[in-house]
ROSE-4610 file (N, C-alpha, C; in Angstrom, 1 decimal, always signed):
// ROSE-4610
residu = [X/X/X/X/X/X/X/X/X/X/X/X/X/X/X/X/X/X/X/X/X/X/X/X/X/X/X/X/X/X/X/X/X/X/X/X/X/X/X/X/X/X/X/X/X/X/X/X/X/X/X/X/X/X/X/X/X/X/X/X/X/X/X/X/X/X/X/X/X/X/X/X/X/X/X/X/X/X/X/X/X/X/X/X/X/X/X/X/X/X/X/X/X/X/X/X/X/X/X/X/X/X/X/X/X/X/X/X/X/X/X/X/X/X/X/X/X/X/X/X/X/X/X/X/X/X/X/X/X/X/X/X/X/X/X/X/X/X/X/X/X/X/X/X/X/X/X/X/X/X/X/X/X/X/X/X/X/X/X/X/X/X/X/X/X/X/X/X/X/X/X/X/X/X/X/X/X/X/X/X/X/X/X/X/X/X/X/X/X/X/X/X/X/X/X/X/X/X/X/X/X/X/X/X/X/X/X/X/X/X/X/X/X/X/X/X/X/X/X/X/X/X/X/X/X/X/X/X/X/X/X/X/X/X/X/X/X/X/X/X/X/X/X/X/X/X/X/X/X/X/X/X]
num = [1/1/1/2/2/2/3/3/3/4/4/4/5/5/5/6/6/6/7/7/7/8/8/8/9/9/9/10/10/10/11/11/11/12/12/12/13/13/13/14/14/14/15/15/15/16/16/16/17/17/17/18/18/18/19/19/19/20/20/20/21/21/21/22/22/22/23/23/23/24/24/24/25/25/25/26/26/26/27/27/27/28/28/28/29/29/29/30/30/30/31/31/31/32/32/32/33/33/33/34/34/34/35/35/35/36/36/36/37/37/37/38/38/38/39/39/39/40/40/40/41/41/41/42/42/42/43/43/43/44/44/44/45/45/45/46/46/46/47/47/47/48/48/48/49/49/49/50/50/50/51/51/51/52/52/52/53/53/53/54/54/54/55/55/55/56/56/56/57/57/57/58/58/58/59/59/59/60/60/60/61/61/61/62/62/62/63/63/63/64/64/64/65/65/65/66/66/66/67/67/67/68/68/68/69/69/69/70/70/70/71/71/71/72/72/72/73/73/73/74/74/74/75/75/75/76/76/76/77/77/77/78/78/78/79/79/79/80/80/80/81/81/81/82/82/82/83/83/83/84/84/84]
x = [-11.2/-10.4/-8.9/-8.0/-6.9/-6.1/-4.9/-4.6/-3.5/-3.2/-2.2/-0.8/-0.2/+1.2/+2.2/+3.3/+3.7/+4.3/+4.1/+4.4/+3.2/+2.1/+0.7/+0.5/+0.6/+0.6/+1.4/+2.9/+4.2/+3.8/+3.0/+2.0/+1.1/+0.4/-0.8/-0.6/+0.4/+0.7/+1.3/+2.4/+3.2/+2.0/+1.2/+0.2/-0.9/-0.9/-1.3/-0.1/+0.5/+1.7/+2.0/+1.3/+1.7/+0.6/-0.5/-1.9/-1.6/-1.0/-0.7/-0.1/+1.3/+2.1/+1.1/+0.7/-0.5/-1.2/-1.9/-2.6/-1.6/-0.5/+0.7/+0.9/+1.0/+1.7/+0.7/-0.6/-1.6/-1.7/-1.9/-1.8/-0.8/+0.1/+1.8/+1.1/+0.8/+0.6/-0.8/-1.8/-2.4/-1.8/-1.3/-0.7/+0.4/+0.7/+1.8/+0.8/-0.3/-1.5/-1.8/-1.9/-2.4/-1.4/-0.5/+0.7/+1.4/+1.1/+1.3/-0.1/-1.1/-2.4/-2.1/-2.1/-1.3/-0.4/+0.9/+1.3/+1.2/+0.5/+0.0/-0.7/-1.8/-3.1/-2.0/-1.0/-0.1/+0.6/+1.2/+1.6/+1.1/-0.3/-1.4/-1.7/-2.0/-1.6/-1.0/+0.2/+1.4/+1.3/+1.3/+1.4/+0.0/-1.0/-2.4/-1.7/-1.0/-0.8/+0.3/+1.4/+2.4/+1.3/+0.3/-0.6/-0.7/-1.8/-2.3/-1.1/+0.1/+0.7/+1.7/+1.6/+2.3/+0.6/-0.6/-1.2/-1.8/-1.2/-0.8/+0.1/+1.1/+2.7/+1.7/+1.4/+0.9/-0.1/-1.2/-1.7/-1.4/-0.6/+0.5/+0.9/+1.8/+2.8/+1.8/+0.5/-0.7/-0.9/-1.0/-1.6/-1.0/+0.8/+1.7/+1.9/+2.0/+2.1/+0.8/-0.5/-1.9/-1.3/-0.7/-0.4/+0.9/+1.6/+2.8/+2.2/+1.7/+0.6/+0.1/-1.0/-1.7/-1.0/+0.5/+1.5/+1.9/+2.3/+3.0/+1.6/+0.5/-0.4/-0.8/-0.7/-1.1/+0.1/+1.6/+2.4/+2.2/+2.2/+1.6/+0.6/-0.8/-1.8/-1.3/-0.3/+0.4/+1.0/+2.0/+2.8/+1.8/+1.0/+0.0/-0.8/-1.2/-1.8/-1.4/+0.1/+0.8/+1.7/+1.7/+2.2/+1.0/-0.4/-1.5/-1.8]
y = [+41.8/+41.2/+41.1/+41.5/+41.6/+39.9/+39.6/+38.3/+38.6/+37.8/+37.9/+37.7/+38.9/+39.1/+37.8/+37.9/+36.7/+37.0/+38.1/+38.6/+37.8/+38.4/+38.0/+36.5/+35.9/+34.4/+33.9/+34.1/+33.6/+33.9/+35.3/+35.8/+34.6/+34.1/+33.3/+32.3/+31.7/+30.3/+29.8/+31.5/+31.6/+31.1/+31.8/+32.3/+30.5/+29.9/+28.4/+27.5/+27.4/+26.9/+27.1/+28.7/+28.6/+28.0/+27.6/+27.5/+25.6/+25.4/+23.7/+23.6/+24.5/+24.2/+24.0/+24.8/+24.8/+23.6/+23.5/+22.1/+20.4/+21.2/+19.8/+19.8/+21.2/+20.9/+20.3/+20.9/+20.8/+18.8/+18.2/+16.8/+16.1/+16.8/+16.3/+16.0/+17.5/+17.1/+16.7/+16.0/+15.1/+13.3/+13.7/+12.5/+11.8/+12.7/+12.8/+12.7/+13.4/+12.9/+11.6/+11.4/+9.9/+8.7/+9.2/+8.1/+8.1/+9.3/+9.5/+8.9/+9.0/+7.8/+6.6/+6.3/+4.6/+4.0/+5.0/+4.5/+4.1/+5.4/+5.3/+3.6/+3.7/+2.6/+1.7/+0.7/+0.3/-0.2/+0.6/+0.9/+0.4/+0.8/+0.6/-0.7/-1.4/-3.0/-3.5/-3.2/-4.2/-4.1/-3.0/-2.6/-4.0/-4.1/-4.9/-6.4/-6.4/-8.0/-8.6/-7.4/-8.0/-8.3/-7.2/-7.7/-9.0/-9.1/-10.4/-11.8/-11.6/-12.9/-12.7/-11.2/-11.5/-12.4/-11.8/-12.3/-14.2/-14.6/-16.0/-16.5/-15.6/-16.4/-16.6/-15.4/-15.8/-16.7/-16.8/-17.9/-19.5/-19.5/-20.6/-21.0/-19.7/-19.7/-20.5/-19.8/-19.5/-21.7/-22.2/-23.4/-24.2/-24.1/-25.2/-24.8/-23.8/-23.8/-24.6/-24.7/-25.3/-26.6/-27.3/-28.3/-29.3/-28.5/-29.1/-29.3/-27.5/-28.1/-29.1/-30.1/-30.6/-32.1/-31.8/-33.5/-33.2/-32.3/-31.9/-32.8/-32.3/-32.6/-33.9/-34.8/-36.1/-36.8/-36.2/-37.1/-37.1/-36.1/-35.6/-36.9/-36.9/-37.3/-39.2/-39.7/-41.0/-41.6/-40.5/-40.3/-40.4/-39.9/-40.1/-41.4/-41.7/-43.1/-43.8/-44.2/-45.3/-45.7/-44.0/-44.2/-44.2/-44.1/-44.8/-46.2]
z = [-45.3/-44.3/-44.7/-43.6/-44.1/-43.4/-44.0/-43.8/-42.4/-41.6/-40.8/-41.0/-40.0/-41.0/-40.2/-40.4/-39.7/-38.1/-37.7/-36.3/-35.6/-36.2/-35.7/-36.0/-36.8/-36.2/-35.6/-35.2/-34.6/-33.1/-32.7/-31.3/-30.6/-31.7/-31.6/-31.5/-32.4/-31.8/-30.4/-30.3/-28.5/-27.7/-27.8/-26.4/-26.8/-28.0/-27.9/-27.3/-27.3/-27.0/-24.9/-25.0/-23.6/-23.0/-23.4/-23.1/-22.7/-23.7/-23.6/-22.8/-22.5/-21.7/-19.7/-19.8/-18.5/-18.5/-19.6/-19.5/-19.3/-19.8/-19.5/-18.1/-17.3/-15.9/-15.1/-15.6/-14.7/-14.8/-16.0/-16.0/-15.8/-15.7/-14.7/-12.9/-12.5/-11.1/-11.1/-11.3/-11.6/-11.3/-12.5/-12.1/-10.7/-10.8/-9.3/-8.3/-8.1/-7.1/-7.1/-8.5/-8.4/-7.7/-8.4/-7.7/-6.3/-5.9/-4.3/-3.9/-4.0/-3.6/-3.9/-5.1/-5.3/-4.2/-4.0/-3.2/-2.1/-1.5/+0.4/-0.3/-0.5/-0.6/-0.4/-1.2/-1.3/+0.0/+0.6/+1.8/+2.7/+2.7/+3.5/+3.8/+1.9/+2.1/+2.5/+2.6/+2.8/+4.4/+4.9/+6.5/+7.4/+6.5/+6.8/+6.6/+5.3/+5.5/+6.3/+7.1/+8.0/+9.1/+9.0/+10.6/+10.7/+9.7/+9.6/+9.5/+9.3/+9.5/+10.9/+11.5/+12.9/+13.3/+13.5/+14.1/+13.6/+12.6/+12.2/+13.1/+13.4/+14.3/+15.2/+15.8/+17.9/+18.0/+16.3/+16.8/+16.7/+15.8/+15.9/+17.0/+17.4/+19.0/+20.6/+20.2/+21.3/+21.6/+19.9/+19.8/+20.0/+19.9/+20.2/+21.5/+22.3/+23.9/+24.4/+23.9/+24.2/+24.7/+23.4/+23.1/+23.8/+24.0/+25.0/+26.6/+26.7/+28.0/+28.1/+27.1/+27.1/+27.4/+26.8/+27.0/+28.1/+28.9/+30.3/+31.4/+31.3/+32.0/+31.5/+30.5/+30.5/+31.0/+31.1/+31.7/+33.5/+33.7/+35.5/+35.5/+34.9/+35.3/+35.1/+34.1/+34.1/+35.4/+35.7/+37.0/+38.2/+38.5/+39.5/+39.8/+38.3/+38.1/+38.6/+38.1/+38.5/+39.9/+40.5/+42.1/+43.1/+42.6/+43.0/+43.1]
């Protein structure tokens, strides 16, 4: 067996070197997948929890209109009473 000259290992390590380098890009955009999914989901959240507190205002909004109604019509029904 003959030993390798230094052309031929300086070759071999290139073509390992380029071999890593592919495995680097490929786990680069990997990750960038990942984090473009992170963030939609994210997004996603936040977009769900404005719902849920517009739909807290209206029903806030919904329960104090209930409720004013509810003094509007006990003063009517006062008023009535007492010009009876």
């Amino acid at each position: 067996m003959k030993k390798k000259g230094r052309k031929e290992e300086k070759k071999g390590r290139e073509k390992e070197e380029e071999g890593n380098k592919g495995r680097k890009e490929g786990s680069k955009e990997e990750g960038k997948k990942e984090e473009e999914h992170v963030k939609k989901v994210e997004k996603k959240m936040e977009e769900i929890e404005e719902r849920k507190k517009k739909v807290g205002k209206k029903k806030k909004e919904r329960e104090e209109e209930k409720r004013t109604k509810e003094e509007r019509n006990k003063k009517e029904r006062r008023k009535w009473r007492t010009k009876i």
